[in-house]
C-alpha positions, 0 to 999 in steps of 0.5 A: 395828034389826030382827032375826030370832030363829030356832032351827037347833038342838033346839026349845026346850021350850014351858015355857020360852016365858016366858024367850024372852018376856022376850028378846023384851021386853029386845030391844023396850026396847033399841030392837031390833025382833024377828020370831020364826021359825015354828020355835022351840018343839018340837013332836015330841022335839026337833025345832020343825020339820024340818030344812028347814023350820028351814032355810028359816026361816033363809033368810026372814030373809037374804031379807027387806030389813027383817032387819038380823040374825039371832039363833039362841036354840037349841043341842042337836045338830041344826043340821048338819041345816039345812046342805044345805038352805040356799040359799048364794047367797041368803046370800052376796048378802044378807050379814048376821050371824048370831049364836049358839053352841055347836052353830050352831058348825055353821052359823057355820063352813059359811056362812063356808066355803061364802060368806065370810060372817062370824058372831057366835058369841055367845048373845043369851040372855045379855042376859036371864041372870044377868050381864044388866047387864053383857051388856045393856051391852056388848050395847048398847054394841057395836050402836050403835057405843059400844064393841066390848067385847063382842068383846074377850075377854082373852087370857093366852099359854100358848105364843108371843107373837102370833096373827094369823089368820081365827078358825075353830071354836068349840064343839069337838064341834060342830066335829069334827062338819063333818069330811070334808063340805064345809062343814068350813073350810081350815085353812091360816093360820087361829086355831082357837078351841076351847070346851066346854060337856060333856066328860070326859078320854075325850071331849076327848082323842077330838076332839083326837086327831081333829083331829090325825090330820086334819092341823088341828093343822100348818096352823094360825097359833095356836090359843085355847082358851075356857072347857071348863066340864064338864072344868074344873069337875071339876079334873082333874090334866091340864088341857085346855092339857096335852091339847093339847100331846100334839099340837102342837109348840112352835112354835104360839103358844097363848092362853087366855080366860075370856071365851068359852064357855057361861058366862053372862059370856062375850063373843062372837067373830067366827068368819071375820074376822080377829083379832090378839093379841098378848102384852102387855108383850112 
């Protein structure tokens, strides 16, 4: 297997070149083949490259026959500023899956949107972090077909028994980032993950409050909400389910997990494939 490690997202800083070395050799051990984009470390502020040059990077990799897939390292602000430089048909006709998190939420949901192409929301860097025996082997595991634990995520029913749906979304401000361009998914039908790293009460409440006046919240099968780290780490009285139901009705079925979000622990998720859970026991 070979893939591409590319960055769409901030430069990641030269001092941390002996981390994305050890990636490198942890991927070579686990019998993965790399090939490193021209644009991973920053060069000006955050920038490793300018927008379209990161696009292009990314291009390269669908283009190249040998590239069995795509793993994105970065995260930060800056990847929508890949997303109208990239070359859809290219993408579309040369389907593989892209892998990554939190602001690639950008790029995931744009690429599904615009060609129906599936992605990994998942950071490849948990194979080397502090939960590395453990993702090594749910990593290991799920590209040799052992297993799919890796994208099993356990899920408790806040509301509702059952949710059945193409998963849209995942890092929440990344999200709301793509209203009212065209890469911003339709909603109709599909489960809305929602996830965290940053974000007090104010800033929570904001998104959700944008969500619901965009008419999200009404055209949705169910909705699952990962980890929010930030807000719950501060133990607030209202809990993020609590910020939620402001504005939905009973009748959207609601799960939760541990298992997806910045946590170095967390599973990946298939954002434009379909997903159904169910309640267990019911």
């Amino acid at each position: 297997m070979k893939v591409g490690i590319a960055a769409c997202s901030n430069g990641i800083g030269i001092n941390r070149k002996p981390e994305i070395d050890e990636l490198i050799s942890t991927l070579n051990m686990l019998n993965v083949e790399t090939v490193l984009a021209p644009h991973i470390y920053s060069e000006i502020e955050e920038y490793s490259g300018t927008d379209k040059e990161r696009a292009e990077d990314l291009c390269s990799f669908y283009k190249d026959d040998s590239i069995d897939a795509i793993y994105d390292i970065s995260g930060g602000d800056l990847a929508n500023g890949v997303l109208r430089f990239l070359d859809y048909d290219l993408i579309k006709n040369h389907n593989k899956m892209l892998w990554g998190y939190s602001d690639l939420t950008t790029v995931l949901n744009a690429i599904y949107t615009v060609t129906g192409n599936a992605g990994m929301l998942y950071q490849i860097r948990n194979i080397i972090g502090k939960c590395k025996d453990i993702q090594k082997k749910r990593f290991c595991d799920y590209i040799n077909g052992v297993n799919n634990e890796l994208v099993t995520p356990e899920y408790d029913f806040l509301q509702g028994n059952s949710i059945k749906g193409i998963v849209v979304g995942g890092n929440i401000r990344c999200f709301c980032k793509l209203t009212g361009t065209r890469y911003f998914p339709d909603m109709n039908g599909k489960i809305l993950l929602l996830e965290a790293f940053s974000g007090d009460i104010g800033k929570l409440a904001t998104m959700f409050n944008q969500l619901d006046d965009m008419g999200v919240f009404t055209k949705v099968s169910g909705i699952i909400l990962g980890t929010f780290t930030q807000y719950e780490r501060e133990e607030h009285v209202l809990s993020v389910y609590d910020l939620l139901k402001m504005h939905i009705n009973n009748e959207v079925p609601v799960a939760k997990t541990k298992d997806i979000g910045h946590g170095q622990d967390a599973k990946g998720i298939i954002i434009g494939k379909e997903l159904s859970i169910s309640k267990i026991n019911l």
